[in-house]
LUMMI-123199 format. One record per residue (C-alpha): residue in one letter; y, x negated, z; residue number from 1. Coordinates in nm, 4 decimals, padded with zeros to 6 digits, always signed. Example, Ala and Ser with C-alpha at 12.3 -4.5 7.8 and 13.67 -1.06 7.14 Angstrom:
REM LUMMI-123199
+------+----------+----------+----------+------+
: resn :       yy :       xx :       zz : resi :
+------+----------+----------+----------+------+
:    A : -00.4500 : -01.2300 : +00.7800 :    1 :
:    S : -00.1060 : -01.3670 : +00.7140 :    2 :
+------+----------+----------+----------+------+
//
This chain:
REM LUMMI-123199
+------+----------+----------+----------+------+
: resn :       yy :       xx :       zz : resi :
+------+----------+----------+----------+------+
:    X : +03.0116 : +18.2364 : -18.1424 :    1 :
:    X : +02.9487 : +17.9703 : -17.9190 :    2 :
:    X : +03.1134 : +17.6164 : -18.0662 :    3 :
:    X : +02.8694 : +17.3176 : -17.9891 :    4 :
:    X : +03.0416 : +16.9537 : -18.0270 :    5 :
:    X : +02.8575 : +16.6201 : -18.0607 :    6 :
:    X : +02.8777 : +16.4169 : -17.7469 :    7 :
:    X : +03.0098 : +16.0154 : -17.8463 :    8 :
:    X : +02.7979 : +15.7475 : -17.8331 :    9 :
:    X : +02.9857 : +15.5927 : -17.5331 :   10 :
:    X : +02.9425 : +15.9231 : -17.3473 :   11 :
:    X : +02.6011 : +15.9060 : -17.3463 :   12 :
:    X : +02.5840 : +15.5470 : -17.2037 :   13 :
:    X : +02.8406 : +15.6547 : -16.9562 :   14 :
:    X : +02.6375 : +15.9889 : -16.8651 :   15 :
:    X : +02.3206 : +15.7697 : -16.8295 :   16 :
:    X : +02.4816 : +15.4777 : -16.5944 :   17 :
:    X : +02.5988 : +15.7531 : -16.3332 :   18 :
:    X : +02.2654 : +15.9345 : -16.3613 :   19 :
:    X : +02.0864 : +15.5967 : -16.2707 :   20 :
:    X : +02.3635 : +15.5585 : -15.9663 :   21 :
:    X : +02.3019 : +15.9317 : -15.8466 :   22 :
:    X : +01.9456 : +15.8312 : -15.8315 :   23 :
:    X : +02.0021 : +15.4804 : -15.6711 :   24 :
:    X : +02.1981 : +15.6866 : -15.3726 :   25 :
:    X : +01.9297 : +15.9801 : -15.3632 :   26 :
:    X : +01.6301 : +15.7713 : -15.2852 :   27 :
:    X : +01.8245 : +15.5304 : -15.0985 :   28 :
:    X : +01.8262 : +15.2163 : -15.2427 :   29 :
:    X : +02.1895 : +15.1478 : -15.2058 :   30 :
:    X : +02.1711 : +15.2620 : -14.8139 :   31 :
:    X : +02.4527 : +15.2480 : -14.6095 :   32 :
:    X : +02.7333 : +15.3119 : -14.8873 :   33 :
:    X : +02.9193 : +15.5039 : -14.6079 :   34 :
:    X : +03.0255 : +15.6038 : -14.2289 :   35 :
:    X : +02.6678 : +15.6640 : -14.0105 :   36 :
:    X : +02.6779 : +15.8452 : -13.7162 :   37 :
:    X : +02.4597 : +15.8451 : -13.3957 :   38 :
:    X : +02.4592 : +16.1754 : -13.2554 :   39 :
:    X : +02.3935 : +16.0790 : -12.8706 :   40 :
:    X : +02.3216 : +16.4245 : -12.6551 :   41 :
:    X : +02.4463 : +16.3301 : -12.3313 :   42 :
:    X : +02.7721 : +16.2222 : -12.1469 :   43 :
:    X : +02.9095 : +15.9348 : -12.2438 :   44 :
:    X : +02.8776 : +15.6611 : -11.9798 :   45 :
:    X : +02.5572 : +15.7175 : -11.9203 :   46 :
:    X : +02.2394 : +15.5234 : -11.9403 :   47 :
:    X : +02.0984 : +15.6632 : -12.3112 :   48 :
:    X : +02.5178 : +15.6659 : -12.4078 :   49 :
:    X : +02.5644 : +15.2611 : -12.2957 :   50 :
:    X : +02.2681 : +15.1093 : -12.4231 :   51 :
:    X : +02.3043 : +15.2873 : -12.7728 :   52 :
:    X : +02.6244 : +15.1541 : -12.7816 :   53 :
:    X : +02.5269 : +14.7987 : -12.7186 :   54 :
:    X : +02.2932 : +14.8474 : -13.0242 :   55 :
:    X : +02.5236 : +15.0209 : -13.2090 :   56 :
:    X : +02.7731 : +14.6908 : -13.2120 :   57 :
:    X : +02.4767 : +14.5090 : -13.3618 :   58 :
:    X : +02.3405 : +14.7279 : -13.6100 :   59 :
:    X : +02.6907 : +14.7394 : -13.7818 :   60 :
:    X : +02.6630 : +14.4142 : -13.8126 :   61 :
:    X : +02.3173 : +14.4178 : -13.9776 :   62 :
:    X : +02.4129 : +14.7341 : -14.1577 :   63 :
:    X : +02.7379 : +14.6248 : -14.2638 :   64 :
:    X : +02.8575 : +14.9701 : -14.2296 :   65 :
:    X : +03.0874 : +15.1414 : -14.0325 :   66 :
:    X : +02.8898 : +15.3509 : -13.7085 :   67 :
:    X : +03.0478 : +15.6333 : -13.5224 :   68 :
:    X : +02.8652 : +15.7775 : -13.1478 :   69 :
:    X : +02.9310 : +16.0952 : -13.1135 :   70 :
:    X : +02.8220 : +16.2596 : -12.7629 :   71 :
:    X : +02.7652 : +16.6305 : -12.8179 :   72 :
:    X : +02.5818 : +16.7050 : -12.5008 :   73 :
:    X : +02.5096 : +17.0344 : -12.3372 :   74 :
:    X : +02.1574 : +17.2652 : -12.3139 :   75 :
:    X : +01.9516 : +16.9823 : -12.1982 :   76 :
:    X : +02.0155 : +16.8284 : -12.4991 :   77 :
:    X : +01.9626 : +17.1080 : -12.7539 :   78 :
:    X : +02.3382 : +17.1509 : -12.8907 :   79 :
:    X : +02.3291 : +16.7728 : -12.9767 :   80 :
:    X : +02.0009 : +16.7324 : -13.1274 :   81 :
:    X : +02.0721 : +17.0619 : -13.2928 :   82 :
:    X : +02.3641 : +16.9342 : -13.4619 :   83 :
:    X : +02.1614 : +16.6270 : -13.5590 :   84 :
:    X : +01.9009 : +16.8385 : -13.7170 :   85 :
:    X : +02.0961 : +17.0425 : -13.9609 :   86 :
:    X : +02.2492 : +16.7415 : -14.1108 :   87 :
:    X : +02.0914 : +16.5750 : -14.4445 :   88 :
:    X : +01.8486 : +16.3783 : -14.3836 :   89 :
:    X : +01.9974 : +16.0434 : -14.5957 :   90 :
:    X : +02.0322 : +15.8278 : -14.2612 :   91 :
:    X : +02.3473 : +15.9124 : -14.2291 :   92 :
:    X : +02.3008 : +16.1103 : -13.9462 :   93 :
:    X : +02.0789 : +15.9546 : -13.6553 :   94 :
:    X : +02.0376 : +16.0304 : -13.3136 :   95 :
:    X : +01.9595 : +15.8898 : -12.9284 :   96 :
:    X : +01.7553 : +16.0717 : -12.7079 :   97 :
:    X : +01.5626 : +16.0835 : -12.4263 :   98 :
:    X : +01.2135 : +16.1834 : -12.4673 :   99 :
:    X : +01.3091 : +16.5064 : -12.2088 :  100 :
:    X : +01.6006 : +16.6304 : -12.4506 :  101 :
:    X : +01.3463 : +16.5720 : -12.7468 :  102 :
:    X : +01.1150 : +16.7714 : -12.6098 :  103 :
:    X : +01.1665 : +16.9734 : -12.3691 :  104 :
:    X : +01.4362 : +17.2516 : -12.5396 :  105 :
:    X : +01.1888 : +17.3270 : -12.7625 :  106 :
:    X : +00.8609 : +17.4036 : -12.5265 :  107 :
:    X : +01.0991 : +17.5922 : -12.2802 :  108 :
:    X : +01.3642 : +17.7560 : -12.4925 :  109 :
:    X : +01.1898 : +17.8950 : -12.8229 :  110 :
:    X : +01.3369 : +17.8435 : -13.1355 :  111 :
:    X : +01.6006 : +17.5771 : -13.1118 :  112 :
:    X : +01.6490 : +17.4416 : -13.4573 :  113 :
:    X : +01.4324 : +17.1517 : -13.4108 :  114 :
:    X : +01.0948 : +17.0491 : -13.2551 :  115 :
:    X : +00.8844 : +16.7233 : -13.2135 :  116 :
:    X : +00.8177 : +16.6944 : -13.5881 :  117 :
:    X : +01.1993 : +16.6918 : -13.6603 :  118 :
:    X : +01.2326 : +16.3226 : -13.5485 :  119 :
:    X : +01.1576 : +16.0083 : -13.7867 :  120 :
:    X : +01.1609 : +15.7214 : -13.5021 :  121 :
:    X : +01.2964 : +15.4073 : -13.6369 :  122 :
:    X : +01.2826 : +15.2090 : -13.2864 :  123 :
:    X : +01.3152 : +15.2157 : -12.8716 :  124 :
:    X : +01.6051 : +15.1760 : -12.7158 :  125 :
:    X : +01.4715 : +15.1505 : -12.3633 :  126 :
:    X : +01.2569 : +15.3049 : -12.1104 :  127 :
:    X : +01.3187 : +15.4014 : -11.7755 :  128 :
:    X : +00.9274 : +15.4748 : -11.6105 :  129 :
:    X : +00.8962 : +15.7482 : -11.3354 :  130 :
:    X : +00.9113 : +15.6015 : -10.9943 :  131 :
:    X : +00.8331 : +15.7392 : -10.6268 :  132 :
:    X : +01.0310 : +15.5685 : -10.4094 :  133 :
:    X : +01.1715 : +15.5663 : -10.0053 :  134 :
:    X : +01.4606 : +15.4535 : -09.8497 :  135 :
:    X : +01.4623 : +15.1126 : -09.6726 :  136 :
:    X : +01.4638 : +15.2428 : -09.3579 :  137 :
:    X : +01.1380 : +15.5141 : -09.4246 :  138 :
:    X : +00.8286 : +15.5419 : -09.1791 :  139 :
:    X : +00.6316 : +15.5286 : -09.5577 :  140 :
:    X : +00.5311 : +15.1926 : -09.6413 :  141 :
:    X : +00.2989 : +15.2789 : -09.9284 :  142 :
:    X : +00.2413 : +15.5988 : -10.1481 :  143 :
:    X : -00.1352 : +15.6489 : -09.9359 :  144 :
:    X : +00.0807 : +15.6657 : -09.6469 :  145 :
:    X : +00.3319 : +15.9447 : -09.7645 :  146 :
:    X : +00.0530 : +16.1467 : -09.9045 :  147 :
:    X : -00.1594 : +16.1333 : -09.6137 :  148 :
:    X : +00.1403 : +16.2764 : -09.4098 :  149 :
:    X : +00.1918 : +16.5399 : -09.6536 :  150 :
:    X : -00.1612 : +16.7126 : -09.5703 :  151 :
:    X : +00.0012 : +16.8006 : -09.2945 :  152 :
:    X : +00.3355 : +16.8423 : -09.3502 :  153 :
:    X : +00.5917 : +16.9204 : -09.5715 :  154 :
:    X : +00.7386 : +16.6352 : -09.7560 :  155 :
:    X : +01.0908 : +16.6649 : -09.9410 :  156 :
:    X : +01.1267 : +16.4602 : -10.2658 :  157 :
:    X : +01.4298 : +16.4981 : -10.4692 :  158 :
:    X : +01.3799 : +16.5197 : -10.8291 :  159 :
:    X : +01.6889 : +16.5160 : -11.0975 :  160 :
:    X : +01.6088 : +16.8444 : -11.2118 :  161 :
:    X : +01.3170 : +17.0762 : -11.2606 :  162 :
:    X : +01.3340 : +16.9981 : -11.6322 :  163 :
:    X : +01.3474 : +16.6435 : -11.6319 :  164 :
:    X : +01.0738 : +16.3628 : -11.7010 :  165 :
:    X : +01.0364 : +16.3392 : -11.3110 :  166 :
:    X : +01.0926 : +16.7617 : -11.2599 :  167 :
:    X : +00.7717 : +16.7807 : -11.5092 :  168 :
:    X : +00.5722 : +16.5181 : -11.3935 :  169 :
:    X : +00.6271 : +16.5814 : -10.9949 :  170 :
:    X : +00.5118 : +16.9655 : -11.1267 :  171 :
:    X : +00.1659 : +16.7952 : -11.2364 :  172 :
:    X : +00.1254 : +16.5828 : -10.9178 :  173 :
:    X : +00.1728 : +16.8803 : -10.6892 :  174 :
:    X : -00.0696 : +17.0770 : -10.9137 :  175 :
:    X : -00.3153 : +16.8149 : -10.9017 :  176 :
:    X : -00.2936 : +16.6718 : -10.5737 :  177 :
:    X : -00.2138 : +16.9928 : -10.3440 :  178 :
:    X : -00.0478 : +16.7981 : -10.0980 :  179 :
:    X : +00.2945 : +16.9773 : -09.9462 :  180 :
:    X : +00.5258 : +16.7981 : -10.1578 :  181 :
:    X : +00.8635 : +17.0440 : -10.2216 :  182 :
:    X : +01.0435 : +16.9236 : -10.5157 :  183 :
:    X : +01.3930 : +16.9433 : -10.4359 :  184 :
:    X : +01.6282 : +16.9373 : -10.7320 :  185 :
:    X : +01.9690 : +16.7731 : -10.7434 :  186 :
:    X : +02.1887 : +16.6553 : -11.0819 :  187 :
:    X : +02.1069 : +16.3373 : -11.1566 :  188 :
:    X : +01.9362 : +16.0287 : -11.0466 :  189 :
:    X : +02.2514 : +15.9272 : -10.8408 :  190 :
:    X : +02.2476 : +16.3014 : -10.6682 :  191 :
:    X : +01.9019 : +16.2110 : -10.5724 :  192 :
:    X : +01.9650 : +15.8926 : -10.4103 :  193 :
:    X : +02.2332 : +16.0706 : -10.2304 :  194 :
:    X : +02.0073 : +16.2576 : -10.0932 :  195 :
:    X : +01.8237 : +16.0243 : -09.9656 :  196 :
:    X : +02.0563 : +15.8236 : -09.7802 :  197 :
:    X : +02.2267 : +16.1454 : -09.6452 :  198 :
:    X : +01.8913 : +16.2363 : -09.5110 :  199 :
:    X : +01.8739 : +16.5666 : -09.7426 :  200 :
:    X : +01.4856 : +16.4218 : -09.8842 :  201 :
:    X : +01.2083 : +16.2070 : -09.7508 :  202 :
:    X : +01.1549 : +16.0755 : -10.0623 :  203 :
:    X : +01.2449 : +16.0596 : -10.4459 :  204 :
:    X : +01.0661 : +16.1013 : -10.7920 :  205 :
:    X : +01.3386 : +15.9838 : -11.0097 :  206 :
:    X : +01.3802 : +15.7550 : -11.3570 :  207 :
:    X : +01.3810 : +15.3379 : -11.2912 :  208 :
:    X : +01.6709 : +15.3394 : -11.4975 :  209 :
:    X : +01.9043 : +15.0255 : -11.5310 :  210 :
:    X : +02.2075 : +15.1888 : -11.4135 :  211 :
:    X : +02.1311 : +15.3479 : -11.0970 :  212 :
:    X : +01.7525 : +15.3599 : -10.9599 :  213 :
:    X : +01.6431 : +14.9781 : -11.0632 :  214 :
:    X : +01.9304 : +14.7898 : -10.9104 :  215 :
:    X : +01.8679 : +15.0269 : -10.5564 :  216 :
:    X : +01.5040 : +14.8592 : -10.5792 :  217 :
:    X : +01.5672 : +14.5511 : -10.6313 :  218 :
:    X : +01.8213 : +14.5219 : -10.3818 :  219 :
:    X : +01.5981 : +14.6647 : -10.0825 :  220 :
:    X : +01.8025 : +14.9640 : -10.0466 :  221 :
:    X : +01.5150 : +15.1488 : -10.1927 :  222 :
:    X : +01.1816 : +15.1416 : -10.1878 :  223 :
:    X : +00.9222 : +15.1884 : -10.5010 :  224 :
:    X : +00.6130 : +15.2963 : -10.3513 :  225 :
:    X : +00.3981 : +15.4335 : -10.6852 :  226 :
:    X : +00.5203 : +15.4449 : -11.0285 :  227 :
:    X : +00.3532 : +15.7420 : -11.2888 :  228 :
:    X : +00.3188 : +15.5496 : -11.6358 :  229 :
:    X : -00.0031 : +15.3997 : -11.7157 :  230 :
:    X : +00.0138 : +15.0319 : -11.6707 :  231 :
:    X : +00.1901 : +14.8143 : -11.4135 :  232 :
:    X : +00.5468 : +14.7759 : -11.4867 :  233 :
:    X : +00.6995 : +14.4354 : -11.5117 :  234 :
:    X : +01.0397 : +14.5224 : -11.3421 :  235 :
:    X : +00.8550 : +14.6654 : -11.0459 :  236 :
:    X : +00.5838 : +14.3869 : -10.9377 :  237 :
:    X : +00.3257 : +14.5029 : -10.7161 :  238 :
:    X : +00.3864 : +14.8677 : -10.7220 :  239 :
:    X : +00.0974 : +15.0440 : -10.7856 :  240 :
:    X : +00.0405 : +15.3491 : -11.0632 :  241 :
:    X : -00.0317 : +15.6812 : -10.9485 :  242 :
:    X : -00.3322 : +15.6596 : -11.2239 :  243 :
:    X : -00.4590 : +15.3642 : -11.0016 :  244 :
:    X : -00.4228 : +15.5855 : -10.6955 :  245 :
:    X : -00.6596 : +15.8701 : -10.8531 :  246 :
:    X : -00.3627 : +16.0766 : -10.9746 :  247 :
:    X : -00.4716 : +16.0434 : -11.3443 :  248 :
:    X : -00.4061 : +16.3974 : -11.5075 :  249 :
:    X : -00.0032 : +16.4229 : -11.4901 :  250 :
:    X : +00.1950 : +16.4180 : -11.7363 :  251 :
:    X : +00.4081 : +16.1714 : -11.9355 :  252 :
:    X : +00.5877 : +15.9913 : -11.6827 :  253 :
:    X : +00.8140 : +15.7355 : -11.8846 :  254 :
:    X : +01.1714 : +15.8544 : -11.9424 :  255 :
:    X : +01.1804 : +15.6314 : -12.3177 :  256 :
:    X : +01.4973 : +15.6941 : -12.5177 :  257 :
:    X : +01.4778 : +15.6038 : -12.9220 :  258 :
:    X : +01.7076 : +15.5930 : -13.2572 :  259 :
:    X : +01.5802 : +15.8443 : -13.4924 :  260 :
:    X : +01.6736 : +16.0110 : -13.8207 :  261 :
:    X : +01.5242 : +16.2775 : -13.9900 :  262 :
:    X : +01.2090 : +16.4048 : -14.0918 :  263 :
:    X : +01.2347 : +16.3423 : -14.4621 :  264 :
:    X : +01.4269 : +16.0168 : -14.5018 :  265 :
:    X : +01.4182 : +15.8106 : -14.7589 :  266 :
:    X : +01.1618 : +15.5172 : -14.7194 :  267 :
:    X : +01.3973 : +15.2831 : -14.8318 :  268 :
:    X : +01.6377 : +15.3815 : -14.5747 :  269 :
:    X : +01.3774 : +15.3723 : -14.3015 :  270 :
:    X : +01.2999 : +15.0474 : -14.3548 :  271 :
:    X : +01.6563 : +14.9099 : -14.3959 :  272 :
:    X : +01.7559 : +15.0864 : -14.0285 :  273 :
:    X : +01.4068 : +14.9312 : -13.9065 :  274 :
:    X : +01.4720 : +14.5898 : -13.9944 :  275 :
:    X : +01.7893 : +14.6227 : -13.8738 :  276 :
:    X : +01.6487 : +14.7751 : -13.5179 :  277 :
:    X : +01.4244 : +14.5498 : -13.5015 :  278 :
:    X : +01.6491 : +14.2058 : -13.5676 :  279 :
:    X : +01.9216 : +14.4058 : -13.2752 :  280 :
:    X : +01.6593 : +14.5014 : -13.0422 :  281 :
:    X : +01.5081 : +14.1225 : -13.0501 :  282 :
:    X : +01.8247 : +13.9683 : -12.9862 :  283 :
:    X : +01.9107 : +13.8113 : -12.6903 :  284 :
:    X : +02.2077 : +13.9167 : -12.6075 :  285 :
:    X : +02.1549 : +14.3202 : -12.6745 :  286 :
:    X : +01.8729 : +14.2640 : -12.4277 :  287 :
:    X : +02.0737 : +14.1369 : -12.1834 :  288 :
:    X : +02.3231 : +14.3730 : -12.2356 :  289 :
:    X : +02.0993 : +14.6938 : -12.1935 :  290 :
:    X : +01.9161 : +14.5357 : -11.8964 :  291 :
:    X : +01.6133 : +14.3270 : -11.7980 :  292 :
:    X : +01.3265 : +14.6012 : -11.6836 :  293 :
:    X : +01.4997 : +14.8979 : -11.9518 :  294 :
:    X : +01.4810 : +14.7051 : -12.2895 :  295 :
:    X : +01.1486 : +14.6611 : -12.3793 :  296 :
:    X : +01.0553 : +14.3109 : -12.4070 :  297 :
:    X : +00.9120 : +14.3312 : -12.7449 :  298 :
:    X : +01.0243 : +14.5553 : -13.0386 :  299 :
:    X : +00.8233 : +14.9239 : -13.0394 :  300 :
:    X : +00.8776 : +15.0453 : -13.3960 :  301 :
:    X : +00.8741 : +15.3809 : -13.5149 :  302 :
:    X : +00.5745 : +15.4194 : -13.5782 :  303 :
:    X : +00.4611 : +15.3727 : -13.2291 :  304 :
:    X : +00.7695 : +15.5876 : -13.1144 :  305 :
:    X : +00.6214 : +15.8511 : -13.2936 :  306 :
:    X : +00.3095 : +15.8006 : -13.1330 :  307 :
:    X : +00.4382 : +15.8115 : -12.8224 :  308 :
:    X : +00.6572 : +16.1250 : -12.8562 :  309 :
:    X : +00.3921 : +16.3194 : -12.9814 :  310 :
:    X : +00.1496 : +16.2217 : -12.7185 :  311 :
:    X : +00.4155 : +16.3881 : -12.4428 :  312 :
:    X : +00.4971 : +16.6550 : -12.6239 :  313 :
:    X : +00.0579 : +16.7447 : -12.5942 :  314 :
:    X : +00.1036 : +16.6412 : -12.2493 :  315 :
:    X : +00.4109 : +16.8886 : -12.1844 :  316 :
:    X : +00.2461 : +17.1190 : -12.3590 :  317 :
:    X : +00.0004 : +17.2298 : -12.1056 :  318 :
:    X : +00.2877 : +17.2468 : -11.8364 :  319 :
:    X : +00.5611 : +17.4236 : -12.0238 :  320 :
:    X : +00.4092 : +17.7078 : -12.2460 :  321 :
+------+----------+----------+----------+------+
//
């Protein structure tokens, strides 16, 4: 028989107190209590790796927590992200990504472990927008000018990778504009200019990035003829869209990168880590840090993140499946 004893008084206040904390940690109310760590997909050292590091210093301060990168890269971005998405989703594992790694595994791989709806955007890091540029010393002094030659001829443009924002998006402006324009892959944004001062490609459709494109145009050594994202882009006066040009069907053509946790979080964690984005991504010195022209100059929350993610993901869509 099966001896039943009466629990103390004291117990039960006891039991009580650490039911209420269990709760308090499960919905999130006394977020961070622990270690968080960024899972960031791709080398260190590079552009997505640097500038989440620069945040990273800040939002420990804001957080008051402890924050550990990790970069887990490998399969365009699918064995870090895939790591990221089998982990609770309590906020205390986030990740940086590209809009590419987000997205891209998934339309072109299958079954991956996660897909667009896996990702709870708390804030942009920075954007990087597609650019078609020349070297200095190019007969091309406009984008009407290279296309106009390549009616007639073939026209190489390097592209860092097939898969990549620029692979996709080049894909679309070949499709839609019929012109002899070989995309010409290469690893990287560095390989590609490379390539164009070793005379390999006429032109390139790479990433403005802050690290290795942007600088190149600024100095003269390259030259941005067209850029492929919607509106004008402050870094790059006077350099005209390829929507302005009639090339208005291609695909998303701005190489963002974002903090994210996961589908499922806690609201009150959300909106500790986006308060905290937001107070990091404002400040003066983290936007000097990541770069005039790659930090956004005002805060895009995740809400708009979101928005923005899914709105590639349709556009990819139609090119990758």
């Amino acid at each position: 028989m099966r001896k039943t004893f009466a629990l103390p008084a004291l117990s039960l206040v006891a039991a009580a107190a650490l039911a209420g904390c269990s709760t308090g940690a499960e919905d999130g109310s006394d977020y961070p209590s622990q270690t968080i760590n960024i899972i960031v997909p791709v080398p260190a050292g590079s552009g997505t790796d640097v500038s989440t590091r620069f945040v990273t210093a800040c939002l420990e301060q804001e957080l008051g927590a402890t924050i550990v990168v990790e970069n887990r890269e490998g399969g365009g971005g699918a064995v870090g992200i895939g790591q990221y998405a089998r982990a609770a989703a309590d906020g205390y594992t986030l990740i940086s990504t590209t809009v590419g790694n987000a997205l891209v595994p998934p339309l072109t791989e299958g079954d991956v472990g996660y897909d667009v709806d896996t990702f709870e955007p708390v804030g942009l890091i920075g954007q990087a927008p597609v650019v078609l540029v020349v070297p200095a010393d190019s007969p091309f002094q406009t984008a009407e000018e290279l296309f106009a030659a390549a009616e007639d001829e073939r026209i190489v443009v390097g592209i860092p990778g097939p898969l990549s924002v620029p692979g996709i998006s080049m894909q679309g402006l070949v499709e839609e504009s019929g012109l002899q324009l070989e995309a010409v892959p290469f690893e990287g944004n560095a390989a590609v200019v490379q390539a164009l001062a070793g005379g390999e490609a006429d032109a390139g459709y790479l990433s403005a990035d802050g690290g290795v494109t942007l600088p190149r145009i600024q100095s003269g050594e390259l030259r941005a003829l067209a850029s492929a994202v919607d509106e004008e882009v402050e870094s790059l006066p006077d350099v005209p869209t390829l929507d302005s040009l009639g090339y208005t069907d291609l695909p998303n053509g701005d190489s963002f990168w974002f903090l994210g946790a996961l589908d499922g979080t806690p609201e009150p964690v959300l909106d500790r880590l986006g308060e905290a984005m937001e107070t990091c991504m404002t400040d003066p010195e983290v936007q000097s840090q990541i770069g005039e022209g790659v930090a956004p100059p005002e805060f895009v929350d995740g809400t708009r993140v979101d928005e923005l993610l899914h709105e590639a993901n349709d556009g990819y869509v139609d090119f990758l499946q």
